[in-house]
C-alpha positions in Angstrom: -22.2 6.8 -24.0 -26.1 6.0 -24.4 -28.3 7.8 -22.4 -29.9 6.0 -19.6 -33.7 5.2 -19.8 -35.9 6.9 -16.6 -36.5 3.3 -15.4 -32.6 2.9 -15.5 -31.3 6.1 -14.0 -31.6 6.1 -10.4 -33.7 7.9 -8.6 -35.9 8.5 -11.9 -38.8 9.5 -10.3 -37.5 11.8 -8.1 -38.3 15.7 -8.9 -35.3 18.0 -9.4 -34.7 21.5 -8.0 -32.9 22.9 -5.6 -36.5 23.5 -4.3 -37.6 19.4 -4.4 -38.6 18.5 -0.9 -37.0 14.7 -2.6 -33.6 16.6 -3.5 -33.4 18.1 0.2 -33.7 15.3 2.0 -31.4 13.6 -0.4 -28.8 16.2 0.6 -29.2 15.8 4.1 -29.3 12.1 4.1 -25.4 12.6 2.5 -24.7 15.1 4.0 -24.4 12.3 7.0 -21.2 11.1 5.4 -19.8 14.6 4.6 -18.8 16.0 8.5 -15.2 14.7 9.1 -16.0 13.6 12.8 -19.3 11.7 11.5 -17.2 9.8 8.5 -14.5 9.5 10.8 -16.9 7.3 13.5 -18.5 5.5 10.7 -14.9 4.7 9.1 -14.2 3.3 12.4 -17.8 1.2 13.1 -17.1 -0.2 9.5 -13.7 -1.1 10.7 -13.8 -2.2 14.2 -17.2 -3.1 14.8 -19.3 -2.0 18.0 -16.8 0.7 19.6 -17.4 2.6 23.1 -18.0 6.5 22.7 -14.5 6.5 24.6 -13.0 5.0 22.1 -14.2 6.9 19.5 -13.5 10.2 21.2 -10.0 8.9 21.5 -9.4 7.7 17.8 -11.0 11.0 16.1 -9.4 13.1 19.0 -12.3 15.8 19.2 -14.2 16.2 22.5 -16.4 13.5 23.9 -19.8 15.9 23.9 -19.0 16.6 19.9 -18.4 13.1 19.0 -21.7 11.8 21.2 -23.7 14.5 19.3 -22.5 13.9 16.0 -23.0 10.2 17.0 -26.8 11.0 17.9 -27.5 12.4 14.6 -26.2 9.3 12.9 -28.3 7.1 15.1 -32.0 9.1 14.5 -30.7 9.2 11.0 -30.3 5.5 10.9 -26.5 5.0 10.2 -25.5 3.7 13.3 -27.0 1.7 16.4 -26.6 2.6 20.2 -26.5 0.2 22.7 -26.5 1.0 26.9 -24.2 -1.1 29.1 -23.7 0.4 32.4 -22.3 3.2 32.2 -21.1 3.3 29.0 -22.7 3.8 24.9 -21.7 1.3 22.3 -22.5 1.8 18.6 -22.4 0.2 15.7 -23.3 0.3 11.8 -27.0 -0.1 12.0 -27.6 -0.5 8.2 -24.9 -2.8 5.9 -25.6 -0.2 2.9 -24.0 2.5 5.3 -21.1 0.4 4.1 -21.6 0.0 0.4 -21.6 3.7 0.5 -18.3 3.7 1.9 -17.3 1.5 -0.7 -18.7 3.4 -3.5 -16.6 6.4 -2.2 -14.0 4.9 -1.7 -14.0 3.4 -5.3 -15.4 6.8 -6.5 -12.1 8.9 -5.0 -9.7 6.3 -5.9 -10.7 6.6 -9.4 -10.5 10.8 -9.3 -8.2 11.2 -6.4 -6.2 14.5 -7.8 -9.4 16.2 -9.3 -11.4 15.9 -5.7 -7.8 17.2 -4.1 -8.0 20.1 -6.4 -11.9 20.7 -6.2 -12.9 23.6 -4.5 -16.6 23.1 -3.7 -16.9 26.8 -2.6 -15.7 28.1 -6.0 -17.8 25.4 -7.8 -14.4 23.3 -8.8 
């Protein structure tokens, strides 16, 4: 396999270190996608559309105050849109790449579906 060129590689110009202000908000913009009740409402915007927080609440089955603030983080961190009506929150995917890194994952675990099962993150796989 050749080596990708700095102009190729993404994120080339991005410093490395656990230390990198760049590589911390990197993590926490992922780490959006890596809470099971946050993936679980995006899986469901990216399937369904706009959804009510009831809804939601009912399809991931946690309570409705950890679902609205896990919901809240996704919306300042630009994953998903809210919308008022009445009484009642609607969101939605607020950015289509949101999706495409659904995709990706999806592609990516497909591909290595019994290494991530036996991955142990805590042990460092």
């Amino acid at each position: 396999m050749r080596e990708k060129s700095a102009e190729e590689a993404p994120l080339s110009e991005v410093p490395v270190g656990r230390e990198a202000r760049e590589v911390r908000l990197l993590a926490k913009l992922l780490d959006g996608f890596a809470n099971p009740i946050r993936l679980s409402a995006l899986l469901l915007l990216s399937r369904r559309g706009e959804m009510r927080v009831s809804e939601l609440v009912e399809e991931i089955g946690v309570p409705q105050s950890r679902v609205s603030g896990h919901l809240r983080c996704l919306a300042w961190c630009g994953y998903v849109r809210a919308r008022r009506e009445g009484g009642s929150s609607f969101y939605s995917i607020a950015d289509d790449r949101v999706l495409g890194i659904l995709k990706l994952s999806e592609g990516i675990l497909e591909d290595n579906l019994e290494h991530v099962e036996a991955c142990d993150v805590t042990k460092s796989c």
